[in-house]
C-alpha positions, 0 to 999 in steps of 0.5 A, spaced: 878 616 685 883 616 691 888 614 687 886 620 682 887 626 688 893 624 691 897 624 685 893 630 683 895 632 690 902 631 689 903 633 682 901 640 685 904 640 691 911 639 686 909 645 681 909 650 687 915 650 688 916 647 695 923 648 698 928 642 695 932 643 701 927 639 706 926 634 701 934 632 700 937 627 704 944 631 704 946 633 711 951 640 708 944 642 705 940 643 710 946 646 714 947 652 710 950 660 713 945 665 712 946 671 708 952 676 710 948 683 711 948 688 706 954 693 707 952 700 709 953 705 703 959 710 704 958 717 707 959 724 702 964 728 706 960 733 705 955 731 710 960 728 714 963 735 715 956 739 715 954 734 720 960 734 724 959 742 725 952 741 727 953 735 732 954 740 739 949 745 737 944 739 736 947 736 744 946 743 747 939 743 742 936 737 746 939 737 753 933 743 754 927 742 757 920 742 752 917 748 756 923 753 753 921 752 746 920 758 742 912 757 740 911 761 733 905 761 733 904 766 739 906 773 739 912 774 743 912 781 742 912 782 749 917 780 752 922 785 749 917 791 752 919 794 758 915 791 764 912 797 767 909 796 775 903 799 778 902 799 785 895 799 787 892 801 793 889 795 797 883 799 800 880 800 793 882 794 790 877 791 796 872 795 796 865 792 794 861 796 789 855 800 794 849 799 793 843 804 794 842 802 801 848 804 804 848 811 801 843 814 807 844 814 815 840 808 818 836 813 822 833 816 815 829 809 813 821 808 814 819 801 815 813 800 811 811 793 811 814 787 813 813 779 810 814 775 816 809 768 815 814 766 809 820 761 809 824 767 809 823 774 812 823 780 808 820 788 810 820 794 806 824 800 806 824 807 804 829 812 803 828 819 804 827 820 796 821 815 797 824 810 794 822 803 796 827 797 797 826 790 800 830 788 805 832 780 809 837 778 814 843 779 811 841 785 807 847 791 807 843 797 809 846 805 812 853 808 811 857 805 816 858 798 815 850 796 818 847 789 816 839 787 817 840 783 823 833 780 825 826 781 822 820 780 826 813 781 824 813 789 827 820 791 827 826 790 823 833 790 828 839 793 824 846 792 827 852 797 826 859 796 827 861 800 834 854 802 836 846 799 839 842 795 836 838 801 831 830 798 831 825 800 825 819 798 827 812 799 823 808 805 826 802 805 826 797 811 822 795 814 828 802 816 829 804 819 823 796 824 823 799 826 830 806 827 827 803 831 821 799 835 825 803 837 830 808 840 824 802 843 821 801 847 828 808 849 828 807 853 822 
């Protein structure tokens, strides 16, 4: 049986058509030159001479940076209209839209109720329109430049750039009947 397989291992491995240069014992076999290159194929003189007028071009082509490439997709349209330049005044470009608590004088606001027990302090405000607003320190309030400053459980301090401290404090009802009655007397 293993005399069957080797020669059935030999008998293929000679089918398969193993080198014969490895088997032989001739020195010049083993030693034979590689095959020379393939020659390049000649050049139409067209495309030489078309290449030729072309090369500078190309050389000019590739020394520009990336970013100067013309992208065809975005409308360049503007490059050739004329750049116009508005000058805008800073004062307008700065300032903040008001909001309706800056449009009265300080001196025309109620305070009608304060919240003083909560994690952060608020009070009511009215307008003379009657209209109310809630308010916190840091609240934007009058026409000249006023923030809410403080906010106790009485009172509601108000600072103005340039002037005292103005202090709204919540009045009591027996001080508006008195203020009614004396403008009813005055009639």
């Amino acid at each position: 049986m293993r005399v069957f397989l080797l020669t059935c291992i030999v008998v293929i491995t000679a089918s398969c058509g193993a080198p014969r240069d490895i088997y032989s014992t001739d020195k010049n076999a083993l030693q034979k030159k590689p095959a020379a290159a393939p020659e390049p194929l000649p050049v139409a003189p067209q495309a030489s001479s078309k290449s030729a007028i072309l090369k500078p071009y190309f050389k000019e082509y590739l020394k520009r940076p990336a970013e100067s490439d013309v992208n065809i997709f975005k409308n360049n349209l503007a490059a050739f209209a004329p750049f116009i330049e508005i000058e805008s005044e800073p004062e307008s470009a700065q300032e903040e839209p008001r909001t309706p608590l800056e449009y009265y004088d300080i001196d025309s606001y109620k305070l009608v109720l304060t919240m003083s027990g909560t994690a952060q302090a608020k009070s009511m405000l009215t307008d003379p329109q009657g209209k109310s607003y809630i308010v916190q320190v840091g609240t934007k309030i009058g026409n000249r430049g006023g923030k809410v400053a403080s906010i106790s459980s009485t009172e509601v301090r108000i600072d103005e750039p340039g002037r005292a401290v103005a202090i709204k404090a919540l009045e009591s009802g027996t001080d508006e009947m008195i203020r009614e009655l004396q403008s009813v007397q005055e009639f």
